[in-house]
Structure formats: structure tokens, C-alpha cells
C-alpha positions, -999 to +999 in steps of 0.1 A: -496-889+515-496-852+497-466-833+507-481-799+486-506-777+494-521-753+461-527-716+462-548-693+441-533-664+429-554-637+411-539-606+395-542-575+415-567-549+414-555-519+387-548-492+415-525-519+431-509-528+399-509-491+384-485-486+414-465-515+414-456-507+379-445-470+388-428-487+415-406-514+400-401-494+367-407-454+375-428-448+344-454-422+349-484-426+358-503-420+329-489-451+311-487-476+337-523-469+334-522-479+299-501-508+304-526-521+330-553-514+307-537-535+283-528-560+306-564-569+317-577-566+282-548-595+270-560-613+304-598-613+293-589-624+260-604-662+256-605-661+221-567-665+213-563-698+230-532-681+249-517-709+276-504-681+295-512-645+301-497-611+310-482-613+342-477-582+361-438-589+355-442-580+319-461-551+325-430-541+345-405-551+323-428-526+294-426-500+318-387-505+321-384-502+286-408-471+279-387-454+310-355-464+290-365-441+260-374-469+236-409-464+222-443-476+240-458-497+209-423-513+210-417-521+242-454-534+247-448-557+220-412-568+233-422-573+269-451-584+267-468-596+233-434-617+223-435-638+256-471-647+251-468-669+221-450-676+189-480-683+163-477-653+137-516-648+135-519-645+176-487-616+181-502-598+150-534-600+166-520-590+200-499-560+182-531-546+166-547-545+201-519-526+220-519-504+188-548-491+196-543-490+231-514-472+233 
């Protein structure tokens, strides 16, 4: 007999998360928009073969980090690109995109 039960959890939608981020990590406004931004374009990635993607936690834990004073491109890549995988080719790849996108 099953003891468990399953439930689907989707990310939420970027208004939600946008203020969730300001929330948990008081970074303005303008670049929790940028970390949701990057956020959903990591999450739509199927190219990279990642096993995981970016939680809303990481995004939080960037935002902590830009509100701390260290730099965005930093932080992103601390928080959130580091976490994701290990393979040199995939964080280089993952740094060039928030590069641009922040």
C-alpha cells in the first residue's frame, strides 16, 4: 500500500516572484526584475542538460548578495550559476548569459 502522495510544484509567475525577492532580500525593484529575468531564461534552457534549475531560493540568495554591496555579475554567478553544475563548459556558458543580462 502507498503511504505518499506527489505534488507538482511550478515556479511562480514573475510579479509574484519579483516580489518575493524584494521581500526575502530587499533589493530594489529594478534588479529583482533582472534576477527573475534571468531566472526563467536558466529555467527554459534545455540545451545545457542541467538536472536542476534556478530555484527561487537562489534568486533570493543573489538578491542578498547584490543588497550586501558585492557586485550583481558576482553574486549571480555565486548564488546561482555555481549551484547549478560543476562542468567548466556549462558555468562559462551560464556566466556569459547573465553577462548580458545583467
Amino acid at each position: 500500500r502507498q503511504r505518499f502522495i506527489a505534488l507538482t510544484f511550478g515556479y511562480p509567475e514573475a510579479g509574484i516572484e519579483t516580489e518575493i525577492i524584494i521581500q526575502e532580500s530587499n533589493v530594489n525593484v529594478e534588479d529583482a526584475k533582472k534576477l527573475v529575468a534571468i531566472g526563467n531564461k536558466i529555467r527554459n534552457l534545455t540545451e545545457l542538460g542541467l538536472t536542476e534549475t534556478v530555484s527561487t531560493r537562489l534568486l533570493v540568495d543573489a538578491g542578498k548578495l547584490i543588497y550586501s554591496g558585492l557586485s550583481k555579475r558576482l553574486s549571480v554567478k555565486v548564488a546561482v550559476v555555481e549551484p547549478l553544475s560543476d562542468e567548466v563548459q556549462v558555468t562559462e556558458a551560464l556566466t556569459d548569459l547573465i553577462n548580458l543580462m545583467i
